[in-house]
N, C-alpha and C positions, 0 to 999 in steps of 0.2 A: 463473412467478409474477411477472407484471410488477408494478411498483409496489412494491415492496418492495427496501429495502435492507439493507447490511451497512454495521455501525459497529465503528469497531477504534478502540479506546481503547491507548496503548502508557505505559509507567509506567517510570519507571527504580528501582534497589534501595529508594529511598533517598524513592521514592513524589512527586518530584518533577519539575512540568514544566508547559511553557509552555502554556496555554490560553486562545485566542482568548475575550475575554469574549462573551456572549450577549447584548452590546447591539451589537456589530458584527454578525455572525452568530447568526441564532436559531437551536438545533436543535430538531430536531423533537420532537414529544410522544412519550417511553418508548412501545413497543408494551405490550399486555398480556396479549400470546399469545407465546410462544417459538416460533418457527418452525427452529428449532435442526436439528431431527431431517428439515424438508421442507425447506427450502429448498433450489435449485437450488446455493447459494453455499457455498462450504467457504474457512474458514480456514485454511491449511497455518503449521508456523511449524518452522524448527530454532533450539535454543534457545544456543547456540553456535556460530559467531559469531551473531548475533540477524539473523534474515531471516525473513520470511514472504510467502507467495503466497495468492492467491487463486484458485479452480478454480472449475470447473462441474461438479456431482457430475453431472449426465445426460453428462456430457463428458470423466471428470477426465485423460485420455490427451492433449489438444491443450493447445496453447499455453496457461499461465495468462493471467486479466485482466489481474492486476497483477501482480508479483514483485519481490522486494527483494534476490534473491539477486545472491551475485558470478557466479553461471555467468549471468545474466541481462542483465548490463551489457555494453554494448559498450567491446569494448578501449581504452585508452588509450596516449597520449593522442589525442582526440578532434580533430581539424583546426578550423580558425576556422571560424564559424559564418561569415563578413565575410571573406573573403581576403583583403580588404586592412585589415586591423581583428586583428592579432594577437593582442588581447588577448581576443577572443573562442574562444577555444582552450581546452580542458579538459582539466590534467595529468593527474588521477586521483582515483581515490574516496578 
């Protein structure tokens, strides 16, 4: 189903959070079909520690698109991006 995408809105308890205004970024016009039940794209989330992936429901066995999980991140820490620029080094999540 090309042309079509997934939007994740994420919320904290407390209902608050930063949002790019829509005079930098326009989003796009609300669809007015739910494509919920066909889409190709599934949501995954564990709600505890809070992570979620994205799948290919024709797929959902290979590699997610995207994932926010800790089994997903590569180890830490992370070597300088710049060898010689140490400050480009990444401790940890």
């Amino acid at each position: 189903m090309a042309g079509f995408s997934l939007h994740v809105k994420i919320y904290d308890t407390a209902n608050q959070q930063f949002t790019i205004p829509e005079s930098v970024i326009e989003l796009p016009t609300a669809p007015t079909i739910s494509y919920t039940g066909n889409s190709d794209l599934v949501f995954n989330f564990d709600a505890a520690p809070f992570a979620f992936w994205i799948t290919r429901r024709s797929d959902p066995d290979i590699m997610p698109l995207f994932d926010t999980r800790t089994s997903s991140l590569p180890p830490t820490p992370i070597p300088p991006f710049n060898a010689s620029d140490p400050s480009t080094a990444f401790d940890g999540f």
